[in-house]
N, C-alpha and C positions, 0 to 999 in steps of 0.2 A: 620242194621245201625252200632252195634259195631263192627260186624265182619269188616263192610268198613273201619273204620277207624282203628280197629287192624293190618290192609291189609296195610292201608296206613302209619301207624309206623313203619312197620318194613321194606317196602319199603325205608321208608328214613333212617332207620339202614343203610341197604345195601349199599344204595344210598353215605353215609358219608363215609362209610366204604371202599367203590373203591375210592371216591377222594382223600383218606388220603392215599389211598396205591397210586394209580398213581402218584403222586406229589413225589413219592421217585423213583420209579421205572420206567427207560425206558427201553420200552417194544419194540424199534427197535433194540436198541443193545443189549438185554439184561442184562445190567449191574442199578446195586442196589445201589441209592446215600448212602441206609440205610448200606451197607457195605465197599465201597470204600470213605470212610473217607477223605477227602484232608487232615486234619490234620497228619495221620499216615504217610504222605509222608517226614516226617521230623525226622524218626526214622535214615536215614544212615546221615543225620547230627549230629545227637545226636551220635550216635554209632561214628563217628569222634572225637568227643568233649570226650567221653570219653577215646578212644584209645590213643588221644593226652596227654590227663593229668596221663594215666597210662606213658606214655614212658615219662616223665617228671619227674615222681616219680622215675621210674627205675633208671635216668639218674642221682638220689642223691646218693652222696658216703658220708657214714660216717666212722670217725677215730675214734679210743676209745682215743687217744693223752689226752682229757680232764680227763678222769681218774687215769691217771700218776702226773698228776699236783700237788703240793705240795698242792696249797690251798684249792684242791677239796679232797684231802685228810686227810684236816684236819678238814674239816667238825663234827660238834656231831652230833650226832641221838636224836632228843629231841620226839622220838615217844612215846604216852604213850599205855601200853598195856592196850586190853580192857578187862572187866575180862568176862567170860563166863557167862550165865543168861540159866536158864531153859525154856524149852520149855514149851508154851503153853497149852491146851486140844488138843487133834488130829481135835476135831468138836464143835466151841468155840459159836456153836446154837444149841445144844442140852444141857438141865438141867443136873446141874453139878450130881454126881452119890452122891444117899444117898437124894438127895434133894423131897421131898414130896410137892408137889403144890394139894390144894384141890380147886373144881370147887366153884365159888360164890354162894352163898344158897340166895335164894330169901327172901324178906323181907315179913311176914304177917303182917306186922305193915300198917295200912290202910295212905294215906301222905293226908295232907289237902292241896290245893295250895290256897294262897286268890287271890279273881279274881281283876282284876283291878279296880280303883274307876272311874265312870265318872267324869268328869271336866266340867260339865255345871252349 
């Protein structure tokens, strides 16, 4: 009796397992919905959309003219410099060097807990 119905589990393994594959796959033309995507057919429109915005970028000209400009020359520089700062440890999860850590030593001290009072 368990062999029958270990017989009959994995039958319908199998069983699940061809439907879930047929439902992707036609098997008259041999073509696989699991690889011919509809969605990916919209790559040579995308690839348009970007060819278009590159030749759009090409087609800007810039002049330095703003640079020559009296007011842009007379600009200040109000940067302030930042000063240099040391670097860190190389490995800032490893104990710093020199540093001693000892392991926790168990208590012999015996602990009394009080147990709860009843409320009746």
């Amino acid at each position: 009796m368990r062999y029958f119905i270990s017989l009959l589990g994995l039958a319908a393994i199998v069983g699940a397992g061809y439907f879930t594959v047929a439902q992707y796959v036609d098997v008259a033309h041999g073509q696989s919905t699991l690889v011919s995507d509809p969605s990916l057919d919209n790559t040579s429109a995308d690839g348009a959309k970007v060819l278009a915005l590159l030749n759009r970028l090409k087609s800007i000209n810039l002049n330095g003219k703003i640079f020559d400009n009296p007011k842009f020359t007379s600009l200040q520089d109000w940067s302030v410099e930042i000063p240099t700062q040391t670097v860190g440890r190389p490995n800032p999860y490893l104990p710093p060097s020199g540093a001693v850590f000892a392991a926790p030593q168990a208590s012999t001290t015996p602990v009394t807990v009080p147990l709860p009072r009843s409320t009746r």
